[in-house]
N, C-alpha and C positions, 0 to 999 in steps of 0.2 A: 504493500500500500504506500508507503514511502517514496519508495522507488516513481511510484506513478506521480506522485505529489511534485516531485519534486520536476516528473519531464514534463504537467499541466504548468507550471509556474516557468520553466525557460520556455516551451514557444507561447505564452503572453508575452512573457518579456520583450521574444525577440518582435513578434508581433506589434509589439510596441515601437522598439526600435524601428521598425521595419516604415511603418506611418509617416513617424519623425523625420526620417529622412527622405522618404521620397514625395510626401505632400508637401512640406518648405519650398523645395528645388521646383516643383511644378508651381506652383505660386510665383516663385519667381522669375520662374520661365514667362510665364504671361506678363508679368506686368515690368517687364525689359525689353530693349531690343538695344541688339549692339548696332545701331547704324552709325557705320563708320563716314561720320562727316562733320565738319563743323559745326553747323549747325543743318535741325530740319524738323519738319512737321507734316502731323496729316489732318486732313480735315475733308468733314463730311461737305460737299458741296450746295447740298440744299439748304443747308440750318446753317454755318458756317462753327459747328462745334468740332472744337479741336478735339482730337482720339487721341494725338501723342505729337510731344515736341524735344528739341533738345536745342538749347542756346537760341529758342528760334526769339527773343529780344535781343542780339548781339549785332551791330551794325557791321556788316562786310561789303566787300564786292560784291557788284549781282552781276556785273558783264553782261551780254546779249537778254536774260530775263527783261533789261529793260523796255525790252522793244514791244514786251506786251502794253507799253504805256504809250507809245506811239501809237499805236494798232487800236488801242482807245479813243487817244483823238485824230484820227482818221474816220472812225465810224460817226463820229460824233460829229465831224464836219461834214462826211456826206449826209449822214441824215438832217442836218440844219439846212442841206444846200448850198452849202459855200465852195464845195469843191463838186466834182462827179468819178465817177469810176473812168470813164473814158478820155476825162480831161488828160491833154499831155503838157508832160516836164521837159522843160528843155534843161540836156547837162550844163552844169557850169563848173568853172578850170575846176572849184573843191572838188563836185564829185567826180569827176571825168579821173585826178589826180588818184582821190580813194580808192576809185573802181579798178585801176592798174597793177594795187597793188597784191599780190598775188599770197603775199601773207597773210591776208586778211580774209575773210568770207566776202566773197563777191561774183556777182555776175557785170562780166562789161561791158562798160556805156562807153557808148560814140561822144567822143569831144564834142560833134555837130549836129548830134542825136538827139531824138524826141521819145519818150515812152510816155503810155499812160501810165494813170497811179496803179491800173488795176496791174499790170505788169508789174510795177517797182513794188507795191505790196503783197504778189505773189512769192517775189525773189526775197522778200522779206520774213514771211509766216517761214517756206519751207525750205529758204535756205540759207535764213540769217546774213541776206546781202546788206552790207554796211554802205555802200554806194544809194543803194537806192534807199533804205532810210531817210539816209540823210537829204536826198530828194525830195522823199514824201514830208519833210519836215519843213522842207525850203518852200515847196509849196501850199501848203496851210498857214505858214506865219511870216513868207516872207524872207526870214533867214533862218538859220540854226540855234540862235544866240536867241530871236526871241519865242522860238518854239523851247527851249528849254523853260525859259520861264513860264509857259502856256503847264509843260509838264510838271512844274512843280507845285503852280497854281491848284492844279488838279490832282496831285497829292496831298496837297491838306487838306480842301475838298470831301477826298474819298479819307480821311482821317488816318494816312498812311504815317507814322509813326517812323522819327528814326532815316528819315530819308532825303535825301540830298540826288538829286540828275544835275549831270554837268554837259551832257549830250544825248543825244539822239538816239545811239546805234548801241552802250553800253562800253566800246569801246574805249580802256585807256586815251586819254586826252594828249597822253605823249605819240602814240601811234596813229593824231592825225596831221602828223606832218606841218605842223606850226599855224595850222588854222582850225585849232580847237576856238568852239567859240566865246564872244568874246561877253567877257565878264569874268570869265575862267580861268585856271593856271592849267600850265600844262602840266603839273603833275597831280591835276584833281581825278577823283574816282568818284562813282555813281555808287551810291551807295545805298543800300536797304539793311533790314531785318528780314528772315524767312519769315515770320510772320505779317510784316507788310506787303512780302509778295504773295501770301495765300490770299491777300486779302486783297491785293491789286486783282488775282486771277480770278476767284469769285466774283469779282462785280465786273469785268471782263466776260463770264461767262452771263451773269444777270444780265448784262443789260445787251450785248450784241455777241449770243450764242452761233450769230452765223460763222461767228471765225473758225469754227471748228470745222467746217466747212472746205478750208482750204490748211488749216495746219491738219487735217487728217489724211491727207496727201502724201503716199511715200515718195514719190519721184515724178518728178516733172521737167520738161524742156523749155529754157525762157529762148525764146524768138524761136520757136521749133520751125525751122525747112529756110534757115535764111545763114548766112554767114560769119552770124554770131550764135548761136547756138548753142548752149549751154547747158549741160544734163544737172539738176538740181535734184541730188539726194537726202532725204529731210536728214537735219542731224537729229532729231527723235529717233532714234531706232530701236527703239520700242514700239513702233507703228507696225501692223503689219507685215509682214513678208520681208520684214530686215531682221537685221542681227540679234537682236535683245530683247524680237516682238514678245508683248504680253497680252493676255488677253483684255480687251476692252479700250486700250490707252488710243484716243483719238487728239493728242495735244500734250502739251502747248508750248513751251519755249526754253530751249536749253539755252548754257550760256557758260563760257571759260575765257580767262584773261590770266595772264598770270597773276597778275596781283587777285583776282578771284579765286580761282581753283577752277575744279570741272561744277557745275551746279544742273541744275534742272526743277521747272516749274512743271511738272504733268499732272494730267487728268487722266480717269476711266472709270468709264460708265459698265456696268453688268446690270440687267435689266433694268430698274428703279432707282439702282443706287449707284450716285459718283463719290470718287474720292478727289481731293484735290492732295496733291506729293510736292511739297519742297525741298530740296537738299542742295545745299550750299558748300561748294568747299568739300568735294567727296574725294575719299580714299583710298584705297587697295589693302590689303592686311599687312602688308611691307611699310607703308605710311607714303605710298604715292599715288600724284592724283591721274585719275584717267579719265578717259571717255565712259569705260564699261564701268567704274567705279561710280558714278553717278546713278548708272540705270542698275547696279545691282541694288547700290541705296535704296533707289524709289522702287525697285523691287519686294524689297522686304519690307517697305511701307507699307504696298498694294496688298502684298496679301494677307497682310496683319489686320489691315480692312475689313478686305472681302472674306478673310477666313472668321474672321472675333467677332465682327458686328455685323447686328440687325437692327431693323427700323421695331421699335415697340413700344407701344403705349402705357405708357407709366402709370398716367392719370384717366380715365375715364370722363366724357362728358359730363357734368351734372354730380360731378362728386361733392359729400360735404364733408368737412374735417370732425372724426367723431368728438364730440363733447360744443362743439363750436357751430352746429346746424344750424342756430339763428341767433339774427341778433335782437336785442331789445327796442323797443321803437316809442317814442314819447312825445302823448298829445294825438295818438291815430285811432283810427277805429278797430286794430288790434294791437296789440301789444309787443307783438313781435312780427319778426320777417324771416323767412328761410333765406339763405347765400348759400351757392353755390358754384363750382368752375363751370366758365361758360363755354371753352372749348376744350376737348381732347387734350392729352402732353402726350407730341408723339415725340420718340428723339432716338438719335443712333447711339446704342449701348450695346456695350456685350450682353449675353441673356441671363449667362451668370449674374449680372448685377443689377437685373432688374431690382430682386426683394433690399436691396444695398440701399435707395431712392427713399428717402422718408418725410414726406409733408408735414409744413409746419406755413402755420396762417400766420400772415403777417399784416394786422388792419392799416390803413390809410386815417391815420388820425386828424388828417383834413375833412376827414368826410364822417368817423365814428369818433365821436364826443364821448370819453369815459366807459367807450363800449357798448354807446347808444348810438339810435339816429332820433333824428324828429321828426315828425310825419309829415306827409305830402312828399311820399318814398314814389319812384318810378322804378318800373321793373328794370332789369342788367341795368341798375344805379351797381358803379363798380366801386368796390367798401374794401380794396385792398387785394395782396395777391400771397397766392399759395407756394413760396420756395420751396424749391427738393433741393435735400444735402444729401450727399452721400457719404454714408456710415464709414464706407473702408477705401483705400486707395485713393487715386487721385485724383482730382476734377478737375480739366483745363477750362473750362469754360469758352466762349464763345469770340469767334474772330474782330467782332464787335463791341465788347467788353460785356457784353449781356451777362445773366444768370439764368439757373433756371427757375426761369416763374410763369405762373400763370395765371390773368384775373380773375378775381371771386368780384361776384354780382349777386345781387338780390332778384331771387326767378320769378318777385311778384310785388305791382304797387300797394301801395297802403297811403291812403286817403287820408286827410285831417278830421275828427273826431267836430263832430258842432257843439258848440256852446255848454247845450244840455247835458251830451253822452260828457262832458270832463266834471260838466258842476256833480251830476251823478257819481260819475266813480271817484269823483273828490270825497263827496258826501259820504260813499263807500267805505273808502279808506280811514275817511274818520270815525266811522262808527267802527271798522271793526278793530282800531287800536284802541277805543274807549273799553271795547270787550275783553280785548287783550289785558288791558290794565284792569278792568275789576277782576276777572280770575284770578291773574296774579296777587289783587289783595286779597280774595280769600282763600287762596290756595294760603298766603302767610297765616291765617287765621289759624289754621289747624296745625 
């Protein structure tokens, strides 16, 4: 009997041991990732909630990422009408001089040449042509020097945090050959946060999703059947049918300089759900940077994504917080009001962490007086909002700075009480504290 005692009591132990060590190391498998890069972040593209970041408040290089800022206002001048797709650029000596230079990303322009913008911004989306950038910038403001100010304007605008454009194309300022423009040193750099650039590319994607349209593009020919000719292979190669493809990525704009590293801003969509991928400054396991060290980055973003998260509904329409279903109301023809959430919480979470999500009512003390209202209530009159925290792990919150809330409303008016219905239950109340006080004297009695 001993004997037996003694082999039930070692496999608990080891069983023990056994838990200890491999439930920690699974926990902290999920809630790590070693993405080798400077800085980076993912985020969901419809809500703009961050799933995971790393340094992404740290101001660096973005190189070529900038050009999704160009490509902004571009859309935004043809939809105002001030330019057209068709209109043509005539080169001048800047770009004619850019476009020669064969160290650079470019397709080239004829000293005496004319393109349209829709050309110069094709050669832009998918093949990061720094010539014709600078084109399309020459022609919405006239010159380089005051489209940067146009792009900065519109980085505080979009509340882009941390960000400084000194041009156009992303490119080092020393590498445009002594006519960077002007307000600028030549040894300025364009500078962001990865979290300004998730946030440039979200409302990039908000506001003119056709660009996806053309950075979904593996390869193209600029002037195809003419004697400038030009094969443009997207540097995305994660696009389809290239090197790195992954499934779903239809976007959006890599970007290396030296002073940057290798970086990339992508997207991809699988059914319902987009992710947005930054990684800035990417690695190799030796500590150098590359081409494929980027997309293996935003690789192991992607599928940290698509494999960990789902869309789930946290909160229910019409929910009320137990103990807090209503509040008090003063001077109405009832006395109280039911509040409720008026819309759904849907939000991308892993599933594991749904039960994690714990509401807690937070009143608008502009609107609930001591935990009351006063009557002459309108229905979704909104009396404050319901935050979820979560119990374990981390919360990045939102590309926006938001939280997670959502407003509580009252699901029904309540009318002011006349005259009579207050003198009455005035009348009421006094009488039944008069009652209150004589029981109490002769409850003393005895």
């Amino acid at each position: 009997m001993k004997k037996v005692f003694n082999k039930g009591v070692l496999l608990a132990f080891m069983a023990v041991l056994t838990l200890t060590a491999v439930v920690p190391q699974k926990a902290q498998a999920e809630e790590s990732l070693n993405i080798m890069a400077e800085a980076a972040i993912l985020v969901d593209a419809e809500t703009g909630k961050i799933l995971y970041e790393k340094n992404a408040e740290k101001p660096l290089g973005v190189a070529s990422m900038t050009k999704m800022m160009t490509e902004y206002l571009l859309f935004e001048a043809i939809e105002e009408g001030r330019i057209t797709w068709d209109q043509e650029y005539e080169v001048t000596d800047y770009t004619y001089r850019i476009s020669q230079d064969m160290r650079l990303s470019n397709v080239p322009l004829r000293e005496d040449g004319a393109y349209t913008i829709k050309e110069l911004y094709e050669a832009m989306a998918i093949f990061s042509a720094n010539a014709a950038t600078i084109g399309i910038a020459e022609t919405i403001a006239g010159t380089e020097s005051e489209f940067v100010r146009l792009m900065n304007k519109k980085a505080e605008e979009m509340g882009l945090e941390e960000t400084t454009f000194v041009n156009s194309t992303g490119l080092s300022n020393s590498s445009l050959m002594g006519m960077h423009p002007e307000g600028t040193d030549e040894a300025d750099e364009n500078i962001m946060t990865a979290r300004s650039v998730a946030k440039m590319t979200k409302i990039l994607l908000d506001d003119y999703p056709e660009v996806l349209e053309t950075t979904k593009i593996p390869v193209m020919n600029f002037r195809e059947g003419t004697a400038d000719e030009t094969r443009m292979e997207n540097w995305n190669s994660m696009l389809p049918g290239l090197i790195y493809e992954y499934e779903g990525v239809d976007g959006l704009k890599t970007g290396s300089t030296d002073f940057a590293g290798y970086s990339f801003a992508g997207t991809a969509k699988r059914e319902d759900t987009r992710f947005i991928a930054v990684v800035m400054g990417a690695v190799d396991n030796e500590g150098a940077g590359s081409y494929k060290a980027r997309f293996d980055a935003t690789r192991a973003l992607f599928d940290f994504g698509f494999g960990q998260f789902t869309k789930e509904e946290i909160i229910p329409a019409g929910y009320q917080v137990e103990g807090q279903e209503t509040l008090a109301v003063e001077k109405g023809v009832e006395e109280e009001v039911a509040i409720a959430v008026k819309e759904p919480v849907t939000m991308m979470i892993r599933t594991a962490d749904k039960e994690l999500y714990q509401p807690e009512l937070l009143l608008d003390e502009s609107v609930v007086e001591n935990g009351k209202l006063e009557a002459g209530i309108e229905k979704d009159l909104v009396v404050g909002k319901l935050q979820l925290t979560k119990a374990d792990g981390t919360e990045y919150g939102f590309l926006n700075g938001s939280t997670n809330e959502i407003e509580v409303a009252t699901i029904e008016a309540v009318e002011r009480a006349n005259w009579l219905s207050l003198s009455m239950r005035s009348a009421g109340s006094y009488l039944s504290s008069l009652w209150d006080d004589a029981g109490t004297f002769v409850k003393g009695l005895f």
